[in-house]
LUMKOL-25695 format. One record per residue: x, y, z of N, C-alpha, C, O, CB in turn; residue in three letters. Coordinates in steps of 0.2 Angstrom, whole numbers, plus 5000, padded with zeros to 4 digits. Glycine has a CB too. Layout:
XYZXYZXYZXYZXYZala/...
***
This chain:
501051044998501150994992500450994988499951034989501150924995unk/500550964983499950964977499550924980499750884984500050944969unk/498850954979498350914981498350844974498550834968497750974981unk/498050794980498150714973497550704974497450654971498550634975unk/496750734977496250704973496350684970496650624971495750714971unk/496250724962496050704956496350644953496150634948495950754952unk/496950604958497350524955496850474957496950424954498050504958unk/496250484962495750424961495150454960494750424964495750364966unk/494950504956494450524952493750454950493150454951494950554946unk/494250414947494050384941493550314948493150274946494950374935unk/493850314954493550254955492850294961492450264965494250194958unk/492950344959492450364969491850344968491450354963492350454973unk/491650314973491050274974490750244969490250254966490650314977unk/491250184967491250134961491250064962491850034964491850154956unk/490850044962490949944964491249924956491049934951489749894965unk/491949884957492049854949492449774952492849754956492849934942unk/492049714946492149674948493249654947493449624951491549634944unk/493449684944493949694941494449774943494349824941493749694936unk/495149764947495449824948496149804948496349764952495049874954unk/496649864942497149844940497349794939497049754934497349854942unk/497849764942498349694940497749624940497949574937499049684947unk/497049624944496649564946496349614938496349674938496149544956unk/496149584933496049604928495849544924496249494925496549654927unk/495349524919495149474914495749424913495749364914494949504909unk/496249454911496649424905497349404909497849374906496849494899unk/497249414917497749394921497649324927498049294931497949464923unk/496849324926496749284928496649204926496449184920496349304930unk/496649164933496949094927496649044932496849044938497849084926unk/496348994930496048944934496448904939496148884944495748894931unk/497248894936497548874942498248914942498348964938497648774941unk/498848904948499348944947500048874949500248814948499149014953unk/500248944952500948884955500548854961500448794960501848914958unk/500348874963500148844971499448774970499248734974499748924977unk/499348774962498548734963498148784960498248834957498248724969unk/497448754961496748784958496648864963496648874969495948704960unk/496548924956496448984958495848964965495448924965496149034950unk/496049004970495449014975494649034974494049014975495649064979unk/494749054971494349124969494049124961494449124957494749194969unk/493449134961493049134953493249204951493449234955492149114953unk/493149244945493049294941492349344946492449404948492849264933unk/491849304948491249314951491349314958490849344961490649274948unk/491749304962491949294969491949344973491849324979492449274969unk/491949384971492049474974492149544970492549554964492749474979unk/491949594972491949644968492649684974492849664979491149674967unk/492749764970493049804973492749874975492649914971493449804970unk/492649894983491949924982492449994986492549994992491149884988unk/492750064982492850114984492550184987492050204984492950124980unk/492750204992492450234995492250344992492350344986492850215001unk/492150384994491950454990492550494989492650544986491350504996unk/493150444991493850494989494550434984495150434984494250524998unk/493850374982494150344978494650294980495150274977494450384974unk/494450264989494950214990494450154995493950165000495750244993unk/494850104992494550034995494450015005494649975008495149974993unk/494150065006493850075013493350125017493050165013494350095016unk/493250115023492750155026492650235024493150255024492750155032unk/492150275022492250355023492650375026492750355032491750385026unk/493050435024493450475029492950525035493150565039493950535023unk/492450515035492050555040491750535045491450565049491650585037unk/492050465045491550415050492150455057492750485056491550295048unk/491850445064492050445069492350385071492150325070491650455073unk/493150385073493650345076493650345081493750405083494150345075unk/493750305088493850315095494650285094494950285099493150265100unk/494950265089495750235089495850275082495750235078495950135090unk/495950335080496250365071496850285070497250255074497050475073unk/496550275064497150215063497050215055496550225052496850125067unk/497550215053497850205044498150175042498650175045498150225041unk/498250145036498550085033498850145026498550175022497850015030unk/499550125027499950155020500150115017500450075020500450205022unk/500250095010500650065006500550074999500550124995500649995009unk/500549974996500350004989499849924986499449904990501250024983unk/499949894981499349844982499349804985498849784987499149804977unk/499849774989499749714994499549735002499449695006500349674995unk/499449795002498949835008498449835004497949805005499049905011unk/498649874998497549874996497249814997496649804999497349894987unk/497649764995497349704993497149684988496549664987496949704996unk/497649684983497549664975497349604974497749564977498149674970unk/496749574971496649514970496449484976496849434978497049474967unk/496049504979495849474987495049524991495049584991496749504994unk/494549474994494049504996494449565003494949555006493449444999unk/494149625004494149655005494349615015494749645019493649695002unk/494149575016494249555025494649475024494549425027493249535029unk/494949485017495449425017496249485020496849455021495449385006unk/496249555021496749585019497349595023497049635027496449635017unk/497849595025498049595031497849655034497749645040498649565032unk/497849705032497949785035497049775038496849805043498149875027unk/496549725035495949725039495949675043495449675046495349715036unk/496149655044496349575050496749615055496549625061497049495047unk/497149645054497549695060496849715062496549695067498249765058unk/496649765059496249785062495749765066495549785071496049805058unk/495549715062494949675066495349645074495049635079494649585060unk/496149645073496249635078496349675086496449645091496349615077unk/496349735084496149795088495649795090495649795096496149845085unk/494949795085494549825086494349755092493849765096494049845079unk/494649695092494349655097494649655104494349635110494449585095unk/495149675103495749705108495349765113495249765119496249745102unk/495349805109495149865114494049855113493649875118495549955111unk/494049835108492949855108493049925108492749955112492349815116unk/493449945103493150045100492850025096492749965095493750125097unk/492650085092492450075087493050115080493250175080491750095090unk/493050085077493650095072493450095066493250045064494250055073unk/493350145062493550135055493950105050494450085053493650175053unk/493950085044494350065042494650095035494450075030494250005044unk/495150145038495550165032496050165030496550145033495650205032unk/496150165023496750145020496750175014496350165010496850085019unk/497550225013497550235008498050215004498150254999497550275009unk/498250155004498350094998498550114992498350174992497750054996unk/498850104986498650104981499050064977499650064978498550164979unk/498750014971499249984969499950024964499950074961498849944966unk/500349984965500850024959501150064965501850054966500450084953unk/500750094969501250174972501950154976502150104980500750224979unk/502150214974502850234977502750254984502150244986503250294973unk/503250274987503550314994503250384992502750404996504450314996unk/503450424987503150484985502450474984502150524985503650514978unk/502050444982501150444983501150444989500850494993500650384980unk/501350394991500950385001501050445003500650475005501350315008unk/501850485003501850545007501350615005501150665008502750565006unk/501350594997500850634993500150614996499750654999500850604985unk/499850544996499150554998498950545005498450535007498750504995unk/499650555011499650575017499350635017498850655019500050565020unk/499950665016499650745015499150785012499050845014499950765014unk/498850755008498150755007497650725012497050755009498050735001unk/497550705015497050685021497150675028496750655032496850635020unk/497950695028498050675035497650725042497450705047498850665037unk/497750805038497250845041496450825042496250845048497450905037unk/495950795039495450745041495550695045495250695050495150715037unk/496050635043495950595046496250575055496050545060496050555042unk/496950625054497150635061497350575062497050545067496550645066unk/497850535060497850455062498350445069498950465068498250405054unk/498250425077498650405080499150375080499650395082498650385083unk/498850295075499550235072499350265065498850285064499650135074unk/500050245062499850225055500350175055500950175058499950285049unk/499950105048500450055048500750055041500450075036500149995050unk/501050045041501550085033502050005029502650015029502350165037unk/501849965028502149935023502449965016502049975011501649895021unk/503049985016503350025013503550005005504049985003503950035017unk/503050014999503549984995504149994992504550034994503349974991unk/504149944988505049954986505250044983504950084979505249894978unk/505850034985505950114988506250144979506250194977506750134996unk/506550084975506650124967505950144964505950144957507050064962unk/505450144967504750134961504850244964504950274969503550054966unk/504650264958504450344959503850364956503550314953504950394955unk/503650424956502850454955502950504952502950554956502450474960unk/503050514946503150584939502650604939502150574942503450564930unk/502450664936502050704933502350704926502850734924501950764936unk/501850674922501750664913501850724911502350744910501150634910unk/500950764910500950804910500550824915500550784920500950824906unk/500150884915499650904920499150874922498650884919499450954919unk/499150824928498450824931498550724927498050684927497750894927unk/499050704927499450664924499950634925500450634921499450664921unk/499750584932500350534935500450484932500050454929500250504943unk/501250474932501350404931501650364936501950414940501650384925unk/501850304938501850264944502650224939502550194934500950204946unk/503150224942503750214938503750154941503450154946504350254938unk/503950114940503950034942504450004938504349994932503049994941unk/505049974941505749944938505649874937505249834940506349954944unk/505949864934506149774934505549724932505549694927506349744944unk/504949734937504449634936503949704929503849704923503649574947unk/503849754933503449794928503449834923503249894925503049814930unk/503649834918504049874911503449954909502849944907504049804903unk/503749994910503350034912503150084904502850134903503650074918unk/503450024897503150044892502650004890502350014885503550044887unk/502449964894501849914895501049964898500549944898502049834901unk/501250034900500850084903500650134900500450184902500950104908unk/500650124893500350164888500850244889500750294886499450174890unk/501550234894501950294893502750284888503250254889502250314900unk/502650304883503450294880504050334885504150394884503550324871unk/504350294889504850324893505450344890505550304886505050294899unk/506250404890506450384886507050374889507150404894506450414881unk/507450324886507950294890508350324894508650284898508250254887unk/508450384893509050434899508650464906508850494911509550514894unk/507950454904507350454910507450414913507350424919506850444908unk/507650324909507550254914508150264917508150264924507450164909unk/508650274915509550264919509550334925509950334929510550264911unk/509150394924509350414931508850374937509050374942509150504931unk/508050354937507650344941508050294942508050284949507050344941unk/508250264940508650174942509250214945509350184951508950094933unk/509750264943510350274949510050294956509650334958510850344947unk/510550234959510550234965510550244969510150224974510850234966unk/511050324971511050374974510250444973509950474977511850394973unk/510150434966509650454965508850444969508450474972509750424959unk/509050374968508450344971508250334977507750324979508350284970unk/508950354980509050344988508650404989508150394991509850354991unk/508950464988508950534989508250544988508150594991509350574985unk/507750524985507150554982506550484986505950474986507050564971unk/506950434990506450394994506850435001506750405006506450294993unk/507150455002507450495011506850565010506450575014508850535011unk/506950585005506650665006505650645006505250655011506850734995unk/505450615002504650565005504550525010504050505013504250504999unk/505150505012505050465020505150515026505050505032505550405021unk/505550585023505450645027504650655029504350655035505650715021unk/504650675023503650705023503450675026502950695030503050705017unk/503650595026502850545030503050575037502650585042502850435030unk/503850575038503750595045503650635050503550625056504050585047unk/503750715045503450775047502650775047502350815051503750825043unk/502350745045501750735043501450705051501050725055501750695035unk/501750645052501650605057501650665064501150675067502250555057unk/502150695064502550745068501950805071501850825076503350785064unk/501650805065500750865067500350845071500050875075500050875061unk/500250765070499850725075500050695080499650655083499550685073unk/500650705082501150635086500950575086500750535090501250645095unk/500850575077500850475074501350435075501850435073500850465066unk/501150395077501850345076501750285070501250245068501950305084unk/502350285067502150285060502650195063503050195067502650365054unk/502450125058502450085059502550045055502150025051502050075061unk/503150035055503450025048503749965045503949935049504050065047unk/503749925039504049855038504049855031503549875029503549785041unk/504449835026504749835020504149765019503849735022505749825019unk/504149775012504049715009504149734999504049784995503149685013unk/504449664999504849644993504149624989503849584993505449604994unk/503849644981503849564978503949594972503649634969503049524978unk/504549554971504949534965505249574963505549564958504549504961unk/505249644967505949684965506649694969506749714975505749744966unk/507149674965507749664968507749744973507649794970508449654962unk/507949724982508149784983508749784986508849764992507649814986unk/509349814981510049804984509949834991509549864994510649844980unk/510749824993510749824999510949905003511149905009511149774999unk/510949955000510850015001509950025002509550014998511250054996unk/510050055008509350065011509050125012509350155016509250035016unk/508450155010508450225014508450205021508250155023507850285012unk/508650255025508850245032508150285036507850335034509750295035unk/507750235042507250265045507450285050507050325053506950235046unk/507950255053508450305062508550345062508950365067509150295065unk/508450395057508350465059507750525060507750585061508850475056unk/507050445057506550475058506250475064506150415066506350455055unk/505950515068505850525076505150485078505050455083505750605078unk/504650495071504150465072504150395069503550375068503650495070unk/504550345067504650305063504650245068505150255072505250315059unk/504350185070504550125071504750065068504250045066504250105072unk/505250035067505349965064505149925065505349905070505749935063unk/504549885062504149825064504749785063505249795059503349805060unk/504649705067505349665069505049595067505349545068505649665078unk/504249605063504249535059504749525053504949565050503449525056unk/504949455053505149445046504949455040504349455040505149405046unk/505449465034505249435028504949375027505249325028505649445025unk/504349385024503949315024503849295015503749355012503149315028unk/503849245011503649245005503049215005503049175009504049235002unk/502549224999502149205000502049125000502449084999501949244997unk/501349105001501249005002500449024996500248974994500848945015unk/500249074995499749034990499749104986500149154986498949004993unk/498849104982499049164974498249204977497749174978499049114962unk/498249274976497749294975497349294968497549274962497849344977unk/497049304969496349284962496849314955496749284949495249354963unk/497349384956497549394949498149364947498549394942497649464949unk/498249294950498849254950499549274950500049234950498849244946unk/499449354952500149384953500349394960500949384961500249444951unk/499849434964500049444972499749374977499349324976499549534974unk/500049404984500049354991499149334990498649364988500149425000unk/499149284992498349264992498149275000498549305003498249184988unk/497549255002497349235009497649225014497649255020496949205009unk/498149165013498549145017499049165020499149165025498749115017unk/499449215014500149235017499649315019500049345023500849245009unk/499149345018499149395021498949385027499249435031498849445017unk/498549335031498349305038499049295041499149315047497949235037unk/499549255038500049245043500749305046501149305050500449185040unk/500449375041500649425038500249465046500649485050500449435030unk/499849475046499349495050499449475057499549515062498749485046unk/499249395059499649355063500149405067500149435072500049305059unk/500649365062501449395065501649485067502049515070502049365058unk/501249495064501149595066501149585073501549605078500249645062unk/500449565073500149585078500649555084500949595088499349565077unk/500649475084501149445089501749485091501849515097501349395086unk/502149495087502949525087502749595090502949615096503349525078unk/502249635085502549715085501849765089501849815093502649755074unk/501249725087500349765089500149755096500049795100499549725085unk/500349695096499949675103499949715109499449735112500149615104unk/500649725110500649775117500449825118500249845124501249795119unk/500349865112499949935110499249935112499049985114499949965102unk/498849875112498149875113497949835119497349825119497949845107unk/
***
């Protein structure tokens, strides 16, 4: 596969008080839930030498452990130890007392085709035993514009002429078909699993929705060998992160919680 450095280029080893959707113009003193948590000044976002919100890929792990998804693993609009993928963690690391890193390759926006994309760009370094994989919604795709120039296709809440790409409309009606969409989230949930399959990962799996309809045709994980279905519920969120859009503190704790209860605990 293509190498994806150069898609977080732009943030390596960059502290910004602002990243993506938690952005000036989207923040707001109060929301549905009440008074925003969080000030403008409250926390920064601190990237690591390959452009993502976590420890060095080079540190020593006594447990390889990975966080796959997209901003509500990264943790959009939330301190970095509000996150749930670091609360799991923290609950391992209390579990067993290794010493663990804490990686994650996150990104907001991303599809199933990045994660399988920026697995396979680091899974040979990082080696991961578990990986935990919050899957996002399986219509979102990962084009190439032009060279050296992704765009992140995002249906329905995010209009993706609002991303500086003019899409043209017989572009929008195949990525939105169906069977289409099926077929191109079955073939990247392939990769994650062969990928897995190098390291005998076991890959740790649980959907989460926000605010994209996802009918009821599913890509199928039962025929992935390295695949687990985590058996927490769908939860919706109880409060707002700082960018007024995503899960705030609470729902990512009871998120984290219930992981661990239901699906972690026994492993550790």
């Amino acid at each position: 596969m293509l190498d994806y450095t150069f898609y977080r280029n732009y943030l390596v080893n960059k502290t910004v008080q602002w990243h993506q959707s938690d952005r000036e113009e989207n923040y707001k003193s109060e929301n549905k839930y009440g008074p925003n948590l969080y000030k403008p000044d409250s926390f920064d976002y601190t990237f690591n030498s390959n452009g993502f919100r976590c420890d060095e890929f080079d540190r020593t792990s006594q447990i390889p452990i990975l966080f796959l998804g997209c901003s509500f693993t990264e943790g959009e609009g939330l301190p970095i130890d509000k996150c749930w993928a670091y609360l799991i963690l923290e609950h391992i690391r209390k579990a067993t007392n290794k010493t663990i890193p804490y990686w994650n390759l996150a990104m907001g926006g991303a599809s199933i085709d990045m994660n399988a994309a920026m697995l396979s760009t680091f899974i040979d370094q990082l080696k991961p035993k578990y990986i935990f994989y919050l899957r996002p919604p399986w219509m979102r795709r990962t084009v190439f514009v032009e060279q050296f120039h992704i765009q992140n296709w995002l249906p329905n809440y995010a209009n993706p002429h609002n991303q500086g790409w003019q899409i043209p409309e017989y572009f929008n009606k195949t990525l939105v078909h169906e069977p289409f969409a099926i077929q191109q989230a079955d073939r990247s949930l392939t990769i994650i699993d062969l990928l897995a399959e190098r390291y005998k990962t076991k890959v740790f799996h649980f959907p989460w929705q926000l605010g994209e309809s996802e009918n009821t045709i599913q890509p199928s994980i039962e025929r992935l060998k390295n695949f687990h279905q985590m058996k927490v519920p769908w939860l919706p969120s109880v409060d707002m992160a700082r960018d007024s859009l995503h899960p705030g503190p609470a729902t990512h704790r009871i998120v984290a919680n219930r992981l661990w209860e239901f699906d972690l605990k026994h492993l550790f």
